[in-house]
Each structure stands twice: as C-alpha cells, then as structure tokens.
VEXDREN-628824 format. One record per residue: residue in three letters; x, y, z of N, C-alpha, C in turn. Coordinates in steps of 0.001 Angstrom, whole numbers, plus 500000, padded with zeros to 6 digits. Layout:
ALAXYZXYZXYZ/...
! end
This chain:
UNK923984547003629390923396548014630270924086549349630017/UNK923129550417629576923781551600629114924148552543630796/UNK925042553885630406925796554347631569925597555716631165/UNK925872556469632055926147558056631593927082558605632853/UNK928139559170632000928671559724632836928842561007633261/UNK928996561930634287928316563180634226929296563684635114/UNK930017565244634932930457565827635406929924567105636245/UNK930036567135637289928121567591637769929305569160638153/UNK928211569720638860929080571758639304928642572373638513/UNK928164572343637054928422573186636532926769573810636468/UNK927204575185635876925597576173635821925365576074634680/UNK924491575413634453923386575306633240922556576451632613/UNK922318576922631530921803577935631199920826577682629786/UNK919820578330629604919028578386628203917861578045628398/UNK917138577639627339916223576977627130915637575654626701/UNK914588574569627661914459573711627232913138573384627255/UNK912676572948626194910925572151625993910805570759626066/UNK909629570914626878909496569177627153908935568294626017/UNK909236567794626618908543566791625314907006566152625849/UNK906180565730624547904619565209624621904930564273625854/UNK903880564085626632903143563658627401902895561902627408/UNK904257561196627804904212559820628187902828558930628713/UNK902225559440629924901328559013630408900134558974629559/UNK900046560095628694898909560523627805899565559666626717/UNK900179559538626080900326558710624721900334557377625137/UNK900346556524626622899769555411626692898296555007626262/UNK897873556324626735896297555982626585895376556057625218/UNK896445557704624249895753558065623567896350557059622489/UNK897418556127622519897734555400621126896665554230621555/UNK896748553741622577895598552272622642893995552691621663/UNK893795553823621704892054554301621499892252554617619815/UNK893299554403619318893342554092618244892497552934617529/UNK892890551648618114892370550828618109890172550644618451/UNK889729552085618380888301552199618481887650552612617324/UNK888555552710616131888135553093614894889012552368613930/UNK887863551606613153888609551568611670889008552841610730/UNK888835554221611261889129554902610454890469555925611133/UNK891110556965609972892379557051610172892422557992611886/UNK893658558281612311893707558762613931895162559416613584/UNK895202561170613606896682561383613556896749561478614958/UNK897920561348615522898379562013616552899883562530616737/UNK899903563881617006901116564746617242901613565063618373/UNK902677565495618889903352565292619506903706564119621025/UNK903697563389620180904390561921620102905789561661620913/UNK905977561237621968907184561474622827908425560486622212/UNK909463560532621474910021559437621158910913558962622299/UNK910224557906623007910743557274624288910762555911624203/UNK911728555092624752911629553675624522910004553329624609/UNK909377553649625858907889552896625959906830553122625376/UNK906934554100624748906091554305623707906063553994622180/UNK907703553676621991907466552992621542907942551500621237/UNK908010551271621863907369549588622219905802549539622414/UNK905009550516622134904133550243622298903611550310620860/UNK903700551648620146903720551665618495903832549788618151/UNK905269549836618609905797548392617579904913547301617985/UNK903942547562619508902771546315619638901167546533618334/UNK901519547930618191900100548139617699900273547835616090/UNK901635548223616025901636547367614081901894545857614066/UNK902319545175615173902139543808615379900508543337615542/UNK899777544326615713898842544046615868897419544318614636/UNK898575544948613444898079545087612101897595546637611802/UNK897768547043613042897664548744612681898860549524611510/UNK897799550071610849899052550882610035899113552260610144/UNK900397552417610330901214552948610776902367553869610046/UNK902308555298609981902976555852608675903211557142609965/UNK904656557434609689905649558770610674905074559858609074/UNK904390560988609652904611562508609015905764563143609274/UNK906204562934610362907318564172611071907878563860612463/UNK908700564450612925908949564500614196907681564652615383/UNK907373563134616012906159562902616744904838562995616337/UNK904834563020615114903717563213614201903537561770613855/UNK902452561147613662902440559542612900900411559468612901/UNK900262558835611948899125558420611660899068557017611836/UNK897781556197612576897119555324612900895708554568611966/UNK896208553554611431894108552740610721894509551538611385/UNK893537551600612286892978549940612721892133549496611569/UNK891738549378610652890676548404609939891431547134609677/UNK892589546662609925892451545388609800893311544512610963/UNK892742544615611829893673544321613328893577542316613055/UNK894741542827613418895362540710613599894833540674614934/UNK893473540151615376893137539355616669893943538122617314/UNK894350537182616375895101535717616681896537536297617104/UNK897077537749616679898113538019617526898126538062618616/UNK897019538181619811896825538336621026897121536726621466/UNK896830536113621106897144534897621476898399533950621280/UNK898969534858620697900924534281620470901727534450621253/UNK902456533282620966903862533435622340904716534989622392/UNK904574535603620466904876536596620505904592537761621465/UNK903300537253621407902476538953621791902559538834623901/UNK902461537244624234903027537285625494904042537914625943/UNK905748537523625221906190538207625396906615539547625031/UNK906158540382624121906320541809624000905368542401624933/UNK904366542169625147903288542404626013903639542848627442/UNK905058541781627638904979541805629327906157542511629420/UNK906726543237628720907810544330629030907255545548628679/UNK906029545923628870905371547526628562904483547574629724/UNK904770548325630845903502548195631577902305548688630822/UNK902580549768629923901013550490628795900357548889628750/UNK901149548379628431900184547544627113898665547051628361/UNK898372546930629052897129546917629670896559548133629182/UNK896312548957628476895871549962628070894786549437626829/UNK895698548510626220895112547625624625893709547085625174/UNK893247546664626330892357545840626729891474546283626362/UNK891250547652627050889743548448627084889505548653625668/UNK889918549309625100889680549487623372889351547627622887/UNK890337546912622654890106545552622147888621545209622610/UNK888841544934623857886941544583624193885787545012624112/UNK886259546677623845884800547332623328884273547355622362/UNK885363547419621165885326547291619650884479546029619170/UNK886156544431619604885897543130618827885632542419620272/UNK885003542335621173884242542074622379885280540944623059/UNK886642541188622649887727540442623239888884541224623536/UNK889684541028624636891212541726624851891833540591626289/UNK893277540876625793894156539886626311895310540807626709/UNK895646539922628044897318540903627992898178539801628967/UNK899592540134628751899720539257629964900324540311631076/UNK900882539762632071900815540048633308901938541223632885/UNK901477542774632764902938543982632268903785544024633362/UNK904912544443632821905989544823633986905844546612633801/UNK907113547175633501907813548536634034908280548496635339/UNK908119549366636371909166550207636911908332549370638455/UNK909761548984638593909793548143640311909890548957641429/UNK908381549214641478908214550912642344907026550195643128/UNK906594548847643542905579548128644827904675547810643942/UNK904112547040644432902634546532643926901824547686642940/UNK901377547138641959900565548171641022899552547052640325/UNK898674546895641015897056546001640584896339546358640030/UNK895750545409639228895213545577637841893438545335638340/UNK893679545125639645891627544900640000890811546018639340/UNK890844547258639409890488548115639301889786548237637689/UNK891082547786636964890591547592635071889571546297634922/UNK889291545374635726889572543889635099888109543947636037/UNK887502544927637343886480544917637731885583545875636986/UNK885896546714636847885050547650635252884553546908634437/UNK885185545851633571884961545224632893884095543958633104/UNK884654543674634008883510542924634292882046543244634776/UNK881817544219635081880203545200635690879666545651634421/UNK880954546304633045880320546117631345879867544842631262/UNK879851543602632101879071542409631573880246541350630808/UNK881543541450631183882326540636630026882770539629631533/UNK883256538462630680883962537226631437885209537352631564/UNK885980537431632675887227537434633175888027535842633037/UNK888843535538632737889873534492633056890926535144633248/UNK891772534186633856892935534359634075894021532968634395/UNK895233532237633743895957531656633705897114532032634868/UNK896847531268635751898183531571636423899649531060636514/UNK899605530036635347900569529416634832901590530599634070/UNK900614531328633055901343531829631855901211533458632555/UNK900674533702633298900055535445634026899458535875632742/UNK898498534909632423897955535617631285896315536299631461/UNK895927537349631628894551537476631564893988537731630350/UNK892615537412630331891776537326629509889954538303629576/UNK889143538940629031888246539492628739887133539123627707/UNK886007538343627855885233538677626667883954538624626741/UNK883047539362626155882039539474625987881479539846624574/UNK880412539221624433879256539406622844878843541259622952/UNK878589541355624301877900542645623841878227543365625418/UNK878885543997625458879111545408626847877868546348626835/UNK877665545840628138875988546514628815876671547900629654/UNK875838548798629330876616549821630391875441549745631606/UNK876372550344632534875963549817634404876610551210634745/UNK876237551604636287876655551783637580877759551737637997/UNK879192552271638444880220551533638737880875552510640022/UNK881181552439641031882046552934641888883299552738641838/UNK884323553003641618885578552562641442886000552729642865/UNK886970551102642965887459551235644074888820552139644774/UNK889026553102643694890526553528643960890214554671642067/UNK890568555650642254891031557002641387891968556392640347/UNK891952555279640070893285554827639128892763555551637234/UNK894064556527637136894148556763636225894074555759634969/UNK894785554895634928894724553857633369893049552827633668/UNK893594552806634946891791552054635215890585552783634731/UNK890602554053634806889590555057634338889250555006632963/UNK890648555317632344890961555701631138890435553920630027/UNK891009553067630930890668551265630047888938551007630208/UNK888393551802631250887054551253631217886465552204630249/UNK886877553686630750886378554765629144886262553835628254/UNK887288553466627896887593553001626287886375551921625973/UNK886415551253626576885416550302626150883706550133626759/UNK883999551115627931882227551969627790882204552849626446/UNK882605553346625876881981554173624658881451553573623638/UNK881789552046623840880897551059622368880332550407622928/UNK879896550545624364879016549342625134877401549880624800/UNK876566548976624932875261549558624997874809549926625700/UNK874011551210625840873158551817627041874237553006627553/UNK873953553562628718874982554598629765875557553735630799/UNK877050554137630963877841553692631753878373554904632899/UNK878273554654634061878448556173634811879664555652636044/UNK880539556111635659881740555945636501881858556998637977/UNK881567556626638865882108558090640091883206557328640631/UNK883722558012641233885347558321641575886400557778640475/UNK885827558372639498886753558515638316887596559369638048/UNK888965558692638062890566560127637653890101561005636668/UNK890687562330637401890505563479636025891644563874635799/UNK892708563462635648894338564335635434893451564831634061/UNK894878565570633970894435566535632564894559565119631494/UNK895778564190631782896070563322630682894386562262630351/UNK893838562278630965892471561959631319891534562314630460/UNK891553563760631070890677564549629941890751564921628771/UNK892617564523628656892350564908626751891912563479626047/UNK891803562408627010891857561184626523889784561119625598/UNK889351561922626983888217561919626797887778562798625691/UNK888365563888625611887930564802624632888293564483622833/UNK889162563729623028889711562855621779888306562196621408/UNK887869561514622417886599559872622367885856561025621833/UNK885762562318622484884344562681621427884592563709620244/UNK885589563579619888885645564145619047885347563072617731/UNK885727561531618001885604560324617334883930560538617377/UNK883469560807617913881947560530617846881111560032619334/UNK882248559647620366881661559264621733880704560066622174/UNK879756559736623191879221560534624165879417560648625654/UNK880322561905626040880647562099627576880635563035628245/UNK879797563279629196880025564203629769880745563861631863/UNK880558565460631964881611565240633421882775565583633315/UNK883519565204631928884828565248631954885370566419632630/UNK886716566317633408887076566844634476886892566613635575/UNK885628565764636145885118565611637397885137564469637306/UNK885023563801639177885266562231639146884338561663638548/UNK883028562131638112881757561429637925881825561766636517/UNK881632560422635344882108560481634256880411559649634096/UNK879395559916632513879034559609632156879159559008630778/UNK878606557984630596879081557711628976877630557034628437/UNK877069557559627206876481557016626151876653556311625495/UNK876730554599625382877330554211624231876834554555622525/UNK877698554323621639877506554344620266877932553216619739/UNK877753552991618394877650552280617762878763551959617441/UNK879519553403616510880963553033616084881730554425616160/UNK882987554629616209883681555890616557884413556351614758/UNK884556557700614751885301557916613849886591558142613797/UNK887264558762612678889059559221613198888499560804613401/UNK889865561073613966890069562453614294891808563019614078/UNK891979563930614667893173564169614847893443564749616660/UNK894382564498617169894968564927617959896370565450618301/UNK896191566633619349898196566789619956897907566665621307/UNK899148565670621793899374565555623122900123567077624025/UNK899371566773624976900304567894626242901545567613626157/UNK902208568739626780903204568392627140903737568046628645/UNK904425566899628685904505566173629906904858566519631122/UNK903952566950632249904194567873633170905485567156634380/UNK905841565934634178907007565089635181908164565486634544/UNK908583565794633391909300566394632897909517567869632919/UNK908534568634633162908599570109633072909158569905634932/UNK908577569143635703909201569571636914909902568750637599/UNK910809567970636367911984567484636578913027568595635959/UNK912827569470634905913462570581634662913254571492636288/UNK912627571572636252912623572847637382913363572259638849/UNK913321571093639337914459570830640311915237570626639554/UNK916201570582638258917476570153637809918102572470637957/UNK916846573125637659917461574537637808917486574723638964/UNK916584574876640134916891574537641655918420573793642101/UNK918472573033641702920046571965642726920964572456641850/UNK920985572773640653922372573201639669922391574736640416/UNK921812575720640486921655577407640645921616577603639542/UNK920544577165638731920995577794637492919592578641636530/UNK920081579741635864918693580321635299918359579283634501/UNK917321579062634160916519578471633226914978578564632667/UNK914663578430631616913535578996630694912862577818630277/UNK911744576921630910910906575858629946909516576173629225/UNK910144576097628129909288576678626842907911575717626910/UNK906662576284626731905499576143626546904670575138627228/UNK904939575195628497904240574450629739902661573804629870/UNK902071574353629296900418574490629462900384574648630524/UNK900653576055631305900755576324632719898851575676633067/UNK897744575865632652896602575228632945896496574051633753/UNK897933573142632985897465571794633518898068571889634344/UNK899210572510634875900210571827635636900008571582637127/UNK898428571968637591897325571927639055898454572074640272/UNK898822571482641142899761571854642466901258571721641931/UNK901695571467640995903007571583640650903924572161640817/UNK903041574011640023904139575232640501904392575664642240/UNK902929574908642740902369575292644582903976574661645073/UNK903904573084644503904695572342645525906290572621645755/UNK906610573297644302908253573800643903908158574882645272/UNK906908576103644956907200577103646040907500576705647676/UNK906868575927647649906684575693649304908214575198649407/UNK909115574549648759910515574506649067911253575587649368/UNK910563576605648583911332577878648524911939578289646606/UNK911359577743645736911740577840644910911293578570643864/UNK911568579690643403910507580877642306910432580063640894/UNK909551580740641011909009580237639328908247581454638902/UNK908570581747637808907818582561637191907275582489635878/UNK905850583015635961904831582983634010905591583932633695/UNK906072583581632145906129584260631558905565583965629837/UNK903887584118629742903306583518628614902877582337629044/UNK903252581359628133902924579873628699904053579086628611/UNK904970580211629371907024579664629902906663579647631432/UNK908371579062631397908401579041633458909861579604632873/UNK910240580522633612911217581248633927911755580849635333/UNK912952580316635287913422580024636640914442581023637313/UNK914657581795637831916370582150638022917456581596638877/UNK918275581716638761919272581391639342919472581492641154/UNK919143580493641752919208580584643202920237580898644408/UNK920862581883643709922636581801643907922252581862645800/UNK921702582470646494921156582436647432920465581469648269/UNK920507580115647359919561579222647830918225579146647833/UNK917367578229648905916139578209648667915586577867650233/UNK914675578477650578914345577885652343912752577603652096/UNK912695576233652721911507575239652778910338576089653496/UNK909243575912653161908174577209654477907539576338655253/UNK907610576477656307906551575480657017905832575636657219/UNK904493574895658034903457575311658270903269576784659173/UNK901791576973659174901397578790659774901597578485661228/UNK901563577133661756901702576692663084902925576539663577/UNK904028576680662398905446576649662669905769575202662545/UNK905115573863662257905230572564662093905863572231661106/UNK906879571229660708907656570638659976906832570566658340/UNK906470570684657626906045570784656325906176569621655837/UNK904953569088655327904888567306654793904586567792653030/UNK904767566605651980904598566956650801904114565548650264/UNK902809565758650446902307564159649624901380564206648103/UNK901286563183647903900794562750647032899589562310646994/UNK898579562744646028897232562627645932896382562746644724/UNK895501561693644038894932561919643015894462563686642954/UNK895034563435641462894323565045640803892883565504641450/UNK892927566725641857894172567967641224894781568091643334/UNK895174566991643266896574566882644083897751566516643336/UNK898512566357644226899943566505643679900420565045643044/UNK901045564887641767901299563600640688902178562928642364/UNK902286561577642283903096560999642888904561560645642375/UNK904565560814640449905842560815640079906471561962640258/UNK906054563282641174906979563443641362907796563932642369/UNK907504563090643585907850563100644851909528562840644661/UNK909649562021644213911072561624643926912147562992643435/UNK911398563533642416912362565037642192912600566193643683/UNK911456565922643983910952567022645297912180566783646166/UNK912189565516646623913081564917647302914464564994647457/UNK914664564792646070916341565508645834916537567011646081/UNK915207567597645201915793569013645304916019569671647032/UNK915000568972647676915097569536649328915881568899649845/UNK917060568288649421918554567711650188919180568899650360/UNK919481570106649231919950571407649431919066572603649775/UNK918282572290650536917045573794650921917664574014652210/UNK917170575233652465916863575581654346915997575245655076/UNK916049574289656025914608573383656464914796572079656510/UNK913957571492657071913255570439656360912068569945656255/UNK911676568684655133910622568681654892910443566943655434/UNK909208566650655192908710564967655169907781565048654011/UNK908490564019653055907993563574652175907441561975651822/UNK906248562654651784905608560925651698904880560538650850/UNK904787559318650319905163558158649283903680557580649253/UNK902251558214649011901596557454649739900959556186648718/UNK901718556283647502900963555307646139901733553880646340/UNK903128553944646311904073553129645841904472552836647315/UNK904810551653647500905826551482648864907490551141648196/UNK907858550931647081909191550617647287909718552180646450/UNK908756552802646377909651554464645438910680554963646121/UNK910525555241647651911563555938648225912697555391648425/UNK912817553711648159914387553116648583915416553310647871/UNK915033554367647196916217554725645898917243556051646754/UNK916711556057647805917158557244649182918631556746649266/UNK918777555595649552920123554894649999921293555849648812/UNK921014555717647717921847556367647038922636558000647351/UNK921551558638647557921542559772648018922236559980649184/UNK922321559342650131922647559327651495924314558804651361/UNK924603557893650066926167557767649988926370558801649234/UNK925552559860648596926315561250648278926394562227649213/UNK925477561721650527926364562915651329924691563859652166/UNK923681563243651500922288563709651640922068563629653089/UNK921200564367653760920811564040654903919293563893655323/UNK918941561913654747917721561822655008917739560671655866/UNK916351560862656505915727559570657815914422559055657075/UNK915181557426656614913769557152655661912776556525656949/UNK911531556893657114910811556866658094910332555569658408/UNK909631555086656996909819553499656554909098553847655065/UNK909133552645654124908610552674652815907534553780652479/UNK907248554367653005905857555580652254906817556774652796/UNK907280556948654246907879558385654321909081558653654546/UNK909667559861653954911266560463654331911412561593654844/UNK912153561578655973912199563375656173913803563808655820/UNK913893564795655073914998565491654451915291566918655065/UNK916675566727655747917361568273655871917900568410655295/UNK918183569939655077918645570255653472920321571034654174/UNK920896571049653139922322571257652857922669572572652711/UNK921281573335652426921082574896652493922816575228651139/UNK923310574068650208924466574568649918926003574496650052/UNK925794574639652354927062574418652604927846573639652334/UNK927041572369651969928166570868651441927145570764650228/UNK928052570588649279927739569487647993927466568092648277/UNK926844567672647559926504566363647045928211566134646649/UNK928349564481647403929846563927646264929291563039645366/UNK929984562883644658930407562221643112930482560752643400/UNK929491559823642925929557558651643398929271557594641988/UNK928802556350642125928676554823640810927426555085641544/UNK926224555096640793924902554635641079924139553884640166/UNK923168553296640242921834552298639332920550552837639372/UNK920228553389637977918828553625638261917712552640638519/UNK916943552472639877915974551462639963914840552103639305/UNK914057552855638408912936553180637578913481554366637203/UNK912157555278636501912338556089635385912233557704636619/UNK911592557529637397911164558576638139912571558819639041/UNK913283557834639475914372557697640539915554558124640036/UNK915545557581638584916998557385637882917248559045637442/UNK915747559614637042916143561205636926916575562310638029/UNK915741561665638976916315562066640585917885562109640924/UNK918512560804640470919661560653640910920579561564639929/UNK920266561394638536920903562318637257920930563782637794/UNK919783564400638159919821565887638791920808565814640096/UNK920786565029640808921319564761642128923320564945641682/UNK923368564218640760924767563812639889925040565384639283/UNK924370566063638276924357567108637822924708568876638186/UNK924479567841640270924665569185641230925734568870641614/UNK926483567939642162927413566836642803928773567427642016/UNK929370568011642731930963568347642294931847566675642039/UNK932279566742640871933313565245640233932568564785639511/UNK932975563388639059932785563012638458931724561681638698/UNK930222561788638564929648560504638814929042559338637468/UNK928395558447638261928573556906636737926966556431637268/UNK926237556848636089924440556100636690924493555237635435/UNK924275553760635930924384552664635275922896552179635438/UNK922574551104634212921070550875633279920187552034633518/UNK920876553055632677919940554263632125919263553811631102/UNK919095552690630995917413552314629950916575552603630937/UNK916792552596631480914930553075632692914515554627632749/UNK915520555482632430915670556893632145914850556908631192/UNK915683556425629709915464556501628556913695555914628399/UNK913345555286629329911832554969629105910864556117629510/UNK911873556641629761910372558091630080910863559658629992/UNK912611559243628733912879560611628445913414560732627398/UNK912968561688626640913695561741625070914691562603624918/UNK915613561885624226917312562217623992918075563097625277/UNK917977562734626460917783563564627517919403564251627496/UNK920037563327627626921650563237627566921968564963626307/UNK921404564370625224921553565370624260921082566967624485/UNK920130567237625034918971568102625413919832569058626972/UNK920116567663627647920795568319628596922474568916628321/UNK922767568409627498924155569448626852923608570791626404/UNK922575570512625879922420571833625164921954572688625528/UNK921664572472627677921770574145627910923281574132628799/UNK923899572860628675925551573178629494925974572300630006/UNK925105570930629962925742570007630694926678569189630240/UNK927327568682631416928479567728630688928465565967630857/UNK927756565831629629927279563961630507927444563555629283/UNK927727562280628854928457561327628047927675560034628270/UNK927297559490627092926209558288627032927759557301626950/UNK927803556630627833928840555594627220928379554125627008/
! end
C-alpha cells in the first residue's frame, strides 16, 4: 500500500495543466471496439484506470500502438470474443469499474457482451439497471449468474425502440449510445445525460459514420447503420481535476494559473467556487487564481439563509466534486450545507477532517454542514487513508494546507484518477514524497 508524505504550510505558486479527461476516456476507449477500422485518440490520461482498461482492450485483441505522450492508436478487426468468457477476463474485469463500458460497443457490433460484477471506489451503491434495461428494450437477452456476479447480453439483431431512462446515468447513456448506433431502425433515448464527456462521446460516433442528433439535450436520437468507420479524436480536459486545482489554491493562499480549461465545459463549476467566496478569473482559456491572503467568505442566500451546495445531473453541479467543495469551506467565512445527493457513503470520509481540527456536523450520509476556520486555526497534521479517488484528493489538499507533517496511506485510489500528481504538485512548490 503506497503513502505520501506531505509537509503542508507552504504557498504554492505557477502553473499547472490538467490532464485528459478520465470519465471521457472510459467511454471514448470502449467505442473503439465499434470499428474494425483504425481510432487515434489523444490526450489520453496516464492513470492507473485507464489503463487497466487499455491492458483489457489488448487482452481483448485490440491493437494497440503509443505515438506519444497520451497519444495511442486503436484496430479492433480482430477481437478475441472467447476472452470474455475466461477466468482471466472475470478477474481483470472486476477491478475497473469502466469495464461495464465494453458491453454497449461488444453487443452492438458482435450481438454479445459480458462483464462481471466492476468494483472502483466504495462511495454506496452504484447499479447497473439502468445499462442492462436499455439493452434489453434494443431487444437483447439478459442473464445473469449470481454465483460468479457475472452478467451477460445477447442478441442476433438490436431493434431500435422508445426508451425513458430511469435515472440521467451518464455511462448508462453513453453504453446504450454505443450499441444503438448498429441497432436497426431509430432508437430515441429522453432523459438522457449530456455532460460535455457525453457529448464528445457522441460527436466521435458521428464522426465514425453514426447518426445523432439532440446531442447536448436529454432527448438523444439515433439512426442505426450498418457499420462505423475510424476517426481520430482529443479528449477534454478533465474538469474534477481543474477544480481540484482550484480548492488546492483556495486552502494553500496561493496564486495559481490552470492552463487551458475549456472554460465552455466547465457549466456550474466556476458558479460553485464563487459562492464560497473564491475568485477566479478568464484569462483566455486559463483560470487565474490569486492568492487569498485575506481569505474567502461563503455568500448566502438573498433571504440571508444558510447556503446549500448540491449535486445534480448536467448542467448542474458534477457530484465528484462535492468532496473538494467541502474541504475548501472548512477555512471560509460562513457556513455552508453540503449535500451528497448521488452516493450515500461519499461524505464519511468527514471523520478524517474533523481529527484535523475541521468543524463539521455530518447531518447523516447525503448531508454536511461546514463552518469554516475563516484561517484563524489551521488544519493539524495527522496519519490518514484514502477511502476513493475523489476523497483521497480532498484529504491531500486538506494535508497540503495543514501546518506539519501529515501520512495519506493506499494512495493507489489517488493514483486512479490522477496523473503523476505527487510530481506535478512539486512543481509548483509542494513538498510531498511518494514513499
């Protein structure tokens, strides 16, 4: 179990760029798999889960050739099917939550896909009805093993239908896309996710040759075709990261500059930093932060009411990143209630916080209300565990502000949703040590 140790106080300074778009390279490496012909895609996040996901798709006979830094080219024409059915592919399968991503492509293409039951990040219940009922309204047969948690998909031929989705689920959206675009007939999705990671997913499919319109809006139409071509693509850059930078310049006081944002996508992001009290400024397609030597005071409502900060499918606010919000308003003027409304076990990562010195009332599993420190007291220096990827960066910023010396132990859960972070974060001043 890897560690980092971090000497937190200090003011951070420079410039840092995020890296491609995690959520989006789940989706956009699976749709590889919708063409026998070639698929570049650039900027490529090098993160444990992605790739573990690469290393499923050349297990799975994709080839596979690196151009450059996040650069790599993709040919499905000769996919190993009987790999889906190996003890192998069970278990690599069930340590990627992506890999449910493989389904929708597999079944639209070769009218079969398998996965077993994924893990990732022990953040409450995260159900798969949503993918596995799509698919079945395309007309395919569901099994499922509850011996092995293995599910199963298949059908001769995907009819496109009608579908209401019961719930905005992004990968649910994105797995039925995939395999409405080779189904026969029109497939018309309403209350379908539009994050931006969504829409480039979609705009990729037609650039292959799909037919879709809507994109952006919940109501997604699709034409099927016959067969898709290659293309090329570049991923966004990953907006949980751009505003995990921006509370790490918030709780440090420190200026900071994140290079090339796609301020477009970033929908309530820059809103939700302000309402803490926190500036941000365009400069191009930068965020310019400055230095808060003054602090930051929370705004409340026009009624003078306590200020809540939730979470809500696009273009509401991401739910990954309630958890940053959270930390950063331990040191504001105010307070806020922040609530949890996707995940029920995200916020129990609070306890940590509260032995550094935080002052929160977890309300129960969905809400917290946080008074802030306005400053006068630091965060202390404590041994913590990251429980997921969203928490463990929470606590790292939390550590980073924290006068002494603190110890965040199994930072593999970090490392699943951040590239060379440790390194990146020296290099605008920090002092943290991979041990």
């Amino acid at each position: 179990m890897g560690t980092f140790r971090i000497e937190g106080g200090l003011p951070l300074q420079g410039e840092i760029t995020p890296q491609g778009a995690k959520n989006e390279a789940l989706q956009i490496l699976c749709a590889v798999l919708l063409t026998p012909e070639k698929v570049t895609i650039h900027n490529i996040p090098d993160i444990v889960d992605v790739n573990k996901l690469i290393a499923l798709l050349e297990d799975l006979g994709v080839k596979i050739q690196k151009k450059g830094k996040g650069s790599y080219t993709f040919k499905a024409d000769d996919v190993n099917l009987d790999y889906l059915q190996s003890d192998q592919f069970k278990q690599d399968g069930r340590g990627l939550r992506g890999s449910i991503m493989l389904v929708g492509p597999l079944l639209g293409r070769f009218g079969k896909g398998y996965i077993p039951k994924p893990g990732g990040d022990k953040i409450g219940r995260r159900r798969l009805d949503t993918h596995f009922e799509g698919f079945i309204k395309l007309g395919a047969n569901f099994r499922y093993n509850k011996e092995e948690y293995f599910y199963g998909v298949e059908a001769e031929k995907l009819k496109g239908t009608y579908m209401l989705l019961d719930e905005a689920s992004v990968t649910g959206t994105a797995n039925i896309v995939m395999a409405a675009v080779l189904a026969e007939g029109t497939t018309t999705i309403y209350n379908a996710a539009c994050e931006p990671y969504l829409q480039q997913l979609c705009k990729m499919l037609v650039r292959m040759g799909a037919k879709i319109s809507g994109i952006g809006s919940n109501l997604l139409t699709i034409e099927g075709v016959d067969s898709l071509g290659g293309t090329e693509h570049t991923m966004l850059p990953d907006m949980i990261e751009i505003g995990s930078w921006v509370g790490l310049a918030a709780m440090t006081q420190s200026e900071l500059t994140i290079k090339n944002v796609s301020w477009e996508n970033l929908g309530q992001i820059p809103a939700a930093f302000r309402k803490l009290g926190i500036t941000l400024e365009q400069k191009g397609d930068d965020i310019f932060i400055p230095a808060h030597k003054n602090g930051y005071e929370i705004q409340n409502y026009i009624d003078g009411s306590i200020l809540t900060i939730a979470d809500a499918p696009w273009p509401g606010l991401t739910p990954d990143l309630l958890s940053i919000l959270l930390v950063v308003a331990t040191q504001a003027r105010g307070e806020v209630i922040i609530h949890q409304k996707m995940f029920e076990s995200r916020l129990f990562f609070v306890d940590k916080l509260l032995d550094m010195g935080a002052k929160i009332i977890l309300c129960d599993p969905h809400r917290a209300t946080v008074i802030g420190h306005d400053f006068k007291s630091t965060l202390k220096s404590t041994t913590m565990t990251s429980p997921d990827i969203r928490a463990g960066v929470s606590l790292l910023i939390a550590a980073l502000s924290a006068k002494g010396t603190s110890t965040i132990h199994n930072i593999e859960q970090i490392d699943r949703g951040y590239e060379n972070i440790d390194e990146r974060l020296r290099a605008i001043g920090a002092d943290i040590v991979r041990v």
